[in-house]
PDBQT receptor file of N, H, CA, C and O in Angstrom, charges set to zero:
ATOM      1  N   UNK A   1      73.778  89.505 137.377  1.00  0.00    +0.000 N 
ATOM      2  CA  UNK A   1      74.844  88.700 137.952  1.00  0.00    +0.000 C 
ATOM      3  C   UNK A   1      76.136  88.849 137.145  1.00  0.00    +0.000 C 
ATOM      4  O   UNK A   1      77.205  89.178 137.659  1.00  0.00    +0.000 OA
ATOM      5  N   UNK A   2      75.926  88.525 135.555  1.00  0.00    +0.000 N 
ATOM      6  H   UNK A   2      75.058  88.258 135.137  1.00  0.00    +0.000 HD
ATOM      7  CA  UNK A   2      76.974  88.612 134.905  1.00  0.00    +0.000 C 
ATOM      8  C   UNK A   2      77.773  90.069 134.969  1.00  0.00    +0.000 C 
ATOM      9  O   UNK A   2      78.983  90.221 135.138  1.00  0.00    +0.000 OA
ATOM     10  N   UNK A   3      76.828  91.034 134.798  1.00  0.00    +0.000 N 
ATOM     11  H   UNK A   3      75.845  90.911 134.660  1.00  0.00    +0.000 HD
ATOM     12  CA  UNK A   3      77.630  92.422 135.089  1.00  0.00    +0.000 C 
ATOM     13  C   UNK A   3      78.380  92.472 136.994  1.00  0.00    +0.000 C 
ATOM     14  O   UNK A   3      79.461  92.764 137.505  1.00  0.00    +0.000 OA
ATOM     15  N   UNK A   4      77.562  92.184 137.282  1.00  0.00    +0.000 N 
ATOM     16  H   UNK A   4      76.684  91.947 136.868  1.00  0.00    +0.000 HD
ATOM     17  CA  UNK A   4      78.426  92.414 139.046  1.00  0.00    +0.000 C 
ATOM     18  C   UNK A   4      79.910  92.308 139.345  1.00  0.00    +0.000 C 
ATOM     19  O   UNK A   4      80.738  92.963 139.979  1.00  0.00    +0.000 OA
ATOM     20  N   UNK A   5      79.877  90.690 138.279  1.00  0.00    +0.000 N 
ATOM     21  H   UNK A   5      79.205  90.158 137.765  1.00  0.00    +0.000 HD
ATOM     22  CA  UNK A   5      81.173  89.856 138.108  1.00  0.00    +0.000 C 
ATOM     23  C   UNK A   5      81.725  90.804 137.002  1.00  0.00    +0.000 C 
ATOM     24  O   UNK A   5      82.414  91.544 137.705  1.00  0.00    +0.000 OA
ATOM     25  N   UNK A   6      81.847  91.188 135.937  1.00  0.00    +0.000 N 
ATOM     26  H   UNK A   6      81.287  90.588 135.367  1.00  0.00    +0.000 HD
ATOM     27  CA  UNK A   6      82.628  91.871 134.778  1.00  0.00    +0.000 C 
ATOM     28  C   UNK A   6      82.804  93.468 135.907  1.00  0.00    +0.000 C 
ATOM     29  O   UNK A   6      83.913  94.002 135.914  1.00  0.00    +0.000 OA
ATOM     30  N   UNK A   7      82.044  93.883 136.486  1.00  0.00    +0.000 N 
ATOM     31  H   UNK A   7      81.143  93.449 136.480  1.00  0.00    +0.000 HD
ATOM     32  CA  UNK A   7      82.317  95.052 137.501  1.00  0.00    +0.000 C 
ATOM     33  C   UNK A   7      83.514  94.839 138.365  1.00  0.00    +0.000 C 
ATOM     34  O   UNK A   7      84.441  95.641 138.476  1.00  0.00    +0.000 OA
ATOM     35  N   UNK A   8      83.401  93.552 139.037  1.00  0.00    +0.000 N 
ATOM     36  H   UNK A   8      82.648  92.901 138.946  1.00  0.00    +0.000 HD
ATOM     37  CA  UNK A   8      84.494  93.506 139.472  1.00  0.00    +0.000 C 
ATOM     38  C   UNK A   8      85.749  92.854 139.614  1.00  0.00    +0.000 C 
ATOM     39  O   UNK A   8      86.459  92.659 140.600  1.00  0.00    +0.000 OA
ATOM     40  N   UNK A   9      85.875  92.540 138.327  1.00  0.00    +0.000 N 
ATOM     41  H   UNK A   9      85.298  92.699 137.526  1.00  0.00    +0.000 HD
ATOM     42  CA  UNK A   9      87.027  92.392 137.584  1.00  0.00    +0.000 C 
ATOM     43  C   UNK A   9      87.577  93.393 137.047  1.00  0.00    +0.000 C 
ATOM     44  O   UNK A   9      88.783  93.507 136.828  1.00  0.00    +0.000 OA
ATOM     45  N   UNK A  10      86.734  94.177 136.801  1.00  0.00    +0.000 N 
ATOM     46  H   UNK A  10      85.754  94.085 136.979  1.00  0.00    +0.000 HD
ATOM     47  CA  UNK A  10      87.272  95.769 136.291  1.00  0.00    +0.000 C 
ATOM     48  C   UNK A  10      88.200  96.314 137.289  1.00  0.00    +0.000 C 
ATOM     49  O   UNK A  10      89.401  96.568 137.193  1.00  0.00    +0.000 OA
ATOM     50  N   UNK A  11      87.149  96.475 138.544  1.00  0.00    +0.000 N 
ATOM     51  H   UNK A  11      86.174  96.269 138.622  1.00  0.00    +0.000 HD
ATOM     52  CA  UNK A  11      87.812  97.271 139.975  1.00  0.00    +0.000 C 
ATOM     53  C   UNK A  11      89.103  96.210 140.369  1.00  0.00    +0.000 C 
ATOM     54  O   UNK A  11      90.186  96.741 140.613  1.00  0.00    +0.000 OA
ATOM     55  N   UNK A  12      89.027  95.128 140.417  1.00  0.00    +0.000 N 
ATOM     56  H   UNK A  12      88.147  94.696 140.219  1.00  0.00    +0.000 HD
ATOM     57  CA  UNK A  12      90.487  94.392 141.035  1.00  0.00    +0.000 C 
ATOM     58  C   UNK A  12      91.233  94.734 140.264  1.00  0.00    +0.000 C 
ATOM     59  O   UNK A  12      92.226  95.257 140.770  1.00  0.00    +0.000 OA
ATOM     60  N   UNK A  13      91.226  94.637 138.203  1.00  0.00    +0.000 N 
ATOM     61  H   UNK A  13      90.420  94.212 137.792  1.00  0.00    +0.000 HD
ATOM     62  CA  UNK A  13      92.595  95.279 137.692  1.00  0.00    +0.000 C 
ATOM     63  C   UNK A  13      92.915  96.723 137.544  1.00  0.00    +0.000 C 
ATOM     64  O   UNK A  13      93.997  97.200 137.201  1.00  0.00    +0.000 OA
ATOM     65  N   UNK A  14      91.780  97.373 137.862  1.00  0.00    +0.000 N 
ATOM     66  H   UNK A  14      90.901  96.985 138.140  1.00  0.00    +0.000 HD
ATOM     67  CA  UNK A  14      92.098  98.878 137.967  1.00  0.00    +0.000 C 
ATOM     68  C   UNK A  14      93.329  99.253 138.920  1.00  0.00    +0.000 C 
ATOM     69  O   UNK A  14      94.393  99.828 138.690  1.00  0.00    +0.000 OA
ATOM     70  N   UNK A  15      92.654  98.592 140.325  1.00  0.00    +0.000 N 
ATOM     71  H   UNK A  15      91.789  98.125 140.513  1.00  0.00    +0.000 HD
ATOM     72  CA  UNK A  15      93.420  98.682 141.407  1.00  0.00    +0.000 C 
ATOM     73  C   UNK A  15      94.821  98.418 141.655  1.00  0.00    +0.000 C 
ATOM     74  O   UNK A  15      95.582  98.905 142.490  1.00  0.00    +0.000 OA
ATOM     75  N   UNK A  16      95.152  96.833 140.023  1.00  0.00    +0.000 N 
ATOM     76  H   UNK A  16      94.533  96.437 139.344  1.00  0.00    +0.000 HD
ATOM     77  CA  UNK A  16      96.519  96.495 140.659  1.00  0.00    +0.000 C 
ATOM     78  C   UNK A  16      97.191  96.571 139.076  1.00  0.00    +0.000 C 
ATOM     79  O   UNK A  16      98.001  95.849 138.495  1.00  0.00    +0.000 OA
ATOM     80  N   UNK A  17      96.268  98.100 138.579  1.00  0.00    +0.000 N 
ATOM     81  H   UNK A  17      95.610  98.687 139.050  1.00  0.00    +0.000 HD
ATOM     82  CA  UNK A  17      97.317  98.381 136.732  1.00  0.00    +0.000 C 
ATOM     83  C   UNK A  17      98.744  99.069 137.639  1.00  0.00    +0.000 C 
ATOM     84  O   UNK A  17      99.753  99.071 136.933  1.00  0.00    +0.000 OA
ATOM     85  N   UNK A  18      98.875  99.412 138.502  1.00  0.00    +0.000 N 
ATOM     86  H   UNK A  18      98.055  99.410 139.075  1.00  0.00    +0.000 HD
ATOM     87  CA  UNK A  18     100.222 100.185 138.873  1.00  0.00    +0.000 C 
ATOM     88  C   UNK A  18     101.434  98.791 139.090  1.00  0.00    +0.000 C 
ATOM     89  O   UNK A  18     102.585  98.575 138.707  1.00  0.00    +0.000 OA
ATOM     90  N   UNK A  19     100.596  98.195 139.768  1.00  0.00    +0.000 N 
ATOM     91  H   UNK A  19      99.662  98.370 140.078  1.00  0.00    +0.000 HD
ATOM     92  CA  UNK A  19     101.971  96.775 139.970  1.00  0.00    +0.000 C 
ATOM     93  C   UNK A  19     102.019  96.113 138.685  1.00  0.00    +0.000 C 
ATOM     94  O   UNK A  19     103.176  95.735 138.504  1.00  0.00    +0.000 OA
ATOM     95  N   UNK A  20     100.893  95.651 137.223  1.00  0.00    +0.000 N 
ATOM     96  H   UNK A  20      99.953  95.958 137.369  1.00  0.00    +0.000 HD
ATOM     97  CA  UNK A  20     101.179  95.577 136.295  1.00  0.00    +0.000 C 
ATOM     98  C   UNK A  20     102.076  95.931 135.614  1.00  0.00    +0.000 C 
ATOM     99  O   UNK A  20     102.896  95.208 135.048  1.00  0.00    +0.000 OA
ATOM    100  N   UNK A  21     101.967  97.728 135.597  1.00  0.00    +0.000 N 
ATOM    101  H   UNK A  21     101.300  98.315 136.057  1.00  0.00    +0.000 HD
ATOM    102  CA  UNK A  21     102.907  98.216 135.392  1.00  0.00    +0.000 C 
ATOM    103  C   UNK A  21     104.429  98.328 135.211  1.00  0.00    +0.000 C 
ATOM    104  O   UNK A  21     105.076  98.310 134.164  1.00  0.00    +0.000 OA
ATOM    105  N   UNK A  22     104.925  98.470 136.726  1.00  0.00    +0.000 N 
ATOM    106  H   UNK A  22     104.399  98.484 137.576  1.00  0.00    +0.000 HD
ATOM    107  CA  UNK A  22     105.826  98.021 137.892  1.00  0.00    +0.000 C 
ATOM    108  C   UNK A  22     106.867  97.128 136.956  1.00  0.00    +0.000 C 
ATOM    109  O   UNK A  22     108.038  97.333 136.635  1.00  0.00    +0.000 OA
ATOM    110  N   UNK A  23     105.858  95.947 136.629  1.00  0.00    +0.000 N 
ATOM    111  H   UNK A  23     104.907  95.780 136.890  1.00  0.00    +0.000 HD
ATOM    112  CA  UNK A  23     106.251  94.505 135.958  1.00  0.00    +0.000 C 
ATOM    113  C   UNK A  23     106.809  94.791 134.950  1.00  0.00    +0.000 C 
ATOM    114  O   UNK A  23     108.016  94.788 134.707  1.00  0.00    +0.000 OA
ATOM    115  N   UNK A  24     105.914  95.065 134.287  1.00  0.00    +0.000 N 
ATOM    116  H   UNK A  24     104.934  95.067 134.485  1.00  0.00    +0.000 HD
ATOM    117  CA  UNK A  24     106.572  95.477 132.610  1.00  0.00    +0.000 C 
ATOM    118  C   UNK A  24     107.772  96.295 132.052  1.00  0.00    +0.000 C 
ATOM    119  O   UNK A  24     108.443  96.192 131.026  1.00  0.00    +0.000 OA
ATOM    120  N   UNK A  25     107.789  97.072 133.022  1.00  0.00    +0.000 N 
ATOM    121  H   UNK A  25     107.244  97.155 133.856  1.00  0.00    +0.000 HD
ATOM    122  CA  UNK A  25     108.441  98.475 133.120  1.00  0.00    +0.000 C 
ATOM    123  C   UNK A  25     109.863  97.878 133.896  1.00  0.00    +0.000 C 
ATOM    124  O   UNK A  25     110.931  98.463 133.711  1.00  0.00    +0.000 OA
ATOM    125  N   UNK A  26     109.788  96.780 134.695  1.00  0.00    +0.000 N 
ATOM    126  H   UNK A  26     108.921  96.304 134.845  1.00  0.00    +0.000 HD
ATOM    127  CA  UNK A  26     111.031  96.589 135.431  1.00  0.00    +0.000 C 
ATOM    128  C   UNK A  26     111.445  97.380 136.271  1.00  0.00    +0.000 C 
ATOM    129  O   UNK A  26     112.649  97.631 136.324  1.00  0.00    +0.000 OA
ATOM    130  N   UNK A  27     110.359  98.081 137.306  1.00  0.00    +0.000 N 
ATOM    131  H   UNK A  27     109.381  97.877 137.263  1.00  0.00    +0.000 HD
ATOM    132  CA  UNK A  27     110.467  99.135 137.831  1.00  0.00    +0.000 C 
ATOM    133  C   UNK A  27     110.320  98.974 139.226  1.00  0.00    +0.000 C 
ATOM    134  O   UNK A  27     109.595  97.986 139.342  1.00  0.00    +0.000 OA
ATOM    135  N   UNK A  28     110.606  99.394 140.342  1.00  0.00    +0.000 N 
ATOM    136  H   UNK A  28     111.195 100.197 140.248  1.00  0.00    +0.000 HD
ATOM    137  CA  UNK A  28     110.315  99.371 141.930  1.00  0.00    +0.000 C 
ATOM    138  C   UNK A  28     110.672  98.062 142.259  1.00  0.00    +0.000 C 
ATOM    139  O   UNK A  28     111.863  97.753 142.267  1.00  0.00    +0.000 OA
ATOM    140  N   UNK A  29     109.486  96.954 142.632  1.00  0.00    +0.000 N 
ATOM    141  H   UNK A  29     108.518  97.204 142.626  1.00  0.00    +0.000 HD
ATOM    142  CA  UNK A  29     110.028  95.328 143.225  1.00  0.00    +0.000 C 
ATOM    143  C   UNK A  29     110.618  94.591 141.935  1.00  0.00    +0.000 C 
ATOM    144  O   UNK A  29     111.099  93.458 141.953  1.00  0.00    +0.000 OA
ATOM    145  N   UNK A  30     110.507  95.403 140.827  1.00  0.00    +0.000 N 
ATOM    146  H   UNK A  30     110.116  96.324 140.812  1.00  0.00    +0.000 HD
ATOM    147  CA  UNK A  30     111.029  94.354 139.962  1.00  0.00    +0.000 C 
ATOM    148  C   UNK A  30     112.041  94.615 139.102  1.00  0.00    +0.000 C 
ATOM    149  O   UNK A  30     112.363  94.028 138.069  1.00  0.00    +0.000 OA
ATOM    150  N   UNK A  31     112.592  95.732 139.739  1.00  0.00    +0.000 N 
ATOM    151  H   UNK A  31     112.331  96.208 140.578  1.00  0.00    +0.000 HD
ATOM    152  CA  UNK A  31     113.836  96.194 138.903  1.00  0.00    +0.000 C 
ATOM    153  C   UNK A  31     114.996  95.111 139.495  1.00  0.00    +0.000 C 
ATOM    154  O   UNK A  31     115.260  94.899 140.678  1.00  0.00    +0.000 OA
ATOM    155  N   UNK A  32     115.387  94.713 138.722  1.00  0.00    +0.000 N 
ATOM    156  H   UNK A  32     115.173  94.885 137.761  1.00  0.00    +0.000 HD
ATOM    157  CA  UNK A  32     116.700  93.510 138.645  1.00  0.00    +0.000 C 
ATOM    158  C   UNK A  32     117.706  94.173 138.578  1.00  0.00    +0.000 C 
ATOM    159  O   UNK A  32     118.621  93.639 139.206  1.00  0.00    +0.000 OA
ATOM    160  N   UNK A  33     118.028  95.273 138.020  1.00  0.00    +0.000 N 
ATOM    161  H   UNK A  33     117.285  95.706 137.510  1.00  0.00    +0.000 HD
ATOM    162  CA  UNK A  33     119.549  96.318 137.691  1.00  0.00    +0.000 C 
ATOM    163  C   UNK A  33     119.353  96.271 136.260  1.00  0.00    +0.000 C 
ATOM    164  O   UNK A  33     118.364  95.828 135.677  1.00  0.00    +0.000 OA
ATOM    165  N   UNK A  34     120.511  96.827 135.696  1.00  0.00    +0.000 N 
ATOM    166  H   UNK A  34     121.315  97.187 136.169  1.00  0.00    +0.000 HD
ATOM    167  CA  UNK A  34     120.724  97.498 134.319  1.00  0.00    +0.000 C 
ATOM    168  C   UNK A  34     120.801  95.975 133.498  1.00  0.00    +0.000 C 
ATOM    169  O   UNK A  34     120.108  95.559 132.570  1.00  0.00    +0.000 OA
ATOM    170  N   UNK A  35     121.778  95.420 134.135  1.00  0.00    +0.000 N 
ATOM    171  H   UNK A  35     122.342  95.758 134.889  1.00  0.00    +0.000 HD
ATOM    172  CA  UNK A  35     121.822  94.373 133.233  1.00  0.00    +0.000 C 
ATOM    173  C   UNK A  35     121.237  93.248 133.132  1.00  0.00    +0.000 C 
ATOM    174  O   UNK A  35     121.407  92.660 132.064  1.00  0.00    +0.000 OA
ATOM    175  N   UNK A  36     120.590  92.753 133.918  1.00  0.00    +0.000 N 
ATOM    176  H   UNK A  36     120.451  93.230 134.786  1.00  0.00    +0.000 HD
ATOM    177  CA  UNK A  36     119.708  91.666 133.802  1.00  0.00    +0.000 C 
ATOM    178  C   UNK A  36     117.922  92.272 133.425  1.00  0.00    +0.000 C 
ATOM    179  O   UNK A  36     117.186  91.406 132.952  1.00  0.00    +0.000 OA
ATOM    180  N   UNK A  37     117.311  93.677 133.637  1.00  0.00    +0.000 N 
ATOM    181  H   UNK A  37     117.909  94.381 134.021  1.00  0.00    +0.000 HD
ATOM    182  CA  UNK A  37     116.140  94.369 132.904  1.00  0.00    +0.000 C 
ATOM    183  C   UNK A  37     116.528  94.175 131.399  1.00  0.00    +0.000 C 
ATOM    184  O   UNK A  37     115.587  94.015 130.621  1.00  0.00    +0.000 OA
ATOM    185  N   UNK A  38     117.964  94.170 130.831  1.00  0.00    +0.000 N 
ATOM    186  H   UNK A  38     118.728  94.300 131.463  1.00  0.00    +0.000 HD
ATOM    187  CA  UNK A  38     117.927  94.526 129.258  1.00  0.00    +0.000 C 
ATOM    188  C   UNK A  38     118.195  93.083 128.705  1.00  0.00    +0.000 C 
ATOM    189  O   UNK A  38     118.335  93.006 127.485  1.00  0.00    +0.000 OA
ATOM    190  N   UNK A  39     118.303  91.713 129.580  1.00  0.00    +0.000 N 
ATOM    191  H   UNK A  39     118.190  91.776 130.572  1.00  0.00    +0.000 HD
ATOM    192  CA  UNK A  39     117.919  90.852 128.864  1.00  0.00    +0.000 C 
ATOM    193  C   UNK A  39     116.407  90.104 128.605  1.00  0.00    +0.000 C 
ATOM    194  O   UNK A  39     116.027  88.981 128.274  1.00  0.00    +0.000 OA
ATOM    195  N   UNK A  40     115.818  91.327 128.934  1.00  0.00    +0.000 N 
ATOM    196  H   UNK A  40     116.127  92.240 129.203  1.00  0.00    +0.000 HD
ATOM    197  CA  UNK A  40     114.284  90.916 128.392  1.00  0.00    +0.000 C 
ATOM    198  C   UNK A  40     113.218  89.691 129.378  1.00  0.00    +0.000 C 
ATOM    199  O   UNK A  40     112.093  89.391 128.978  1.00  0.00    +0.000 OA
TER     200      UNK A  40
């Protein structure tokens, strides 16, 4: 049971490391522009 659940938690953030990404990066839906990405 416990592995099924740690399995698929794996597969849901595998699936959504690109919009993680995205986020961090300030990139695609979350690019704000030059100047509001470089206030952090």
């Amino acid at each position: 049971m416990t592995t099924d659940v740690i399995q698929q938690q794996i597969e849901y953030y595998r699936a959504r490391a690109n919009e993680y990404d995205q986020w961090f990066y300030r990139t695609g839906r979350y690019d704000r522009g030059e100047e509001l990405n470089q206030q952090g």
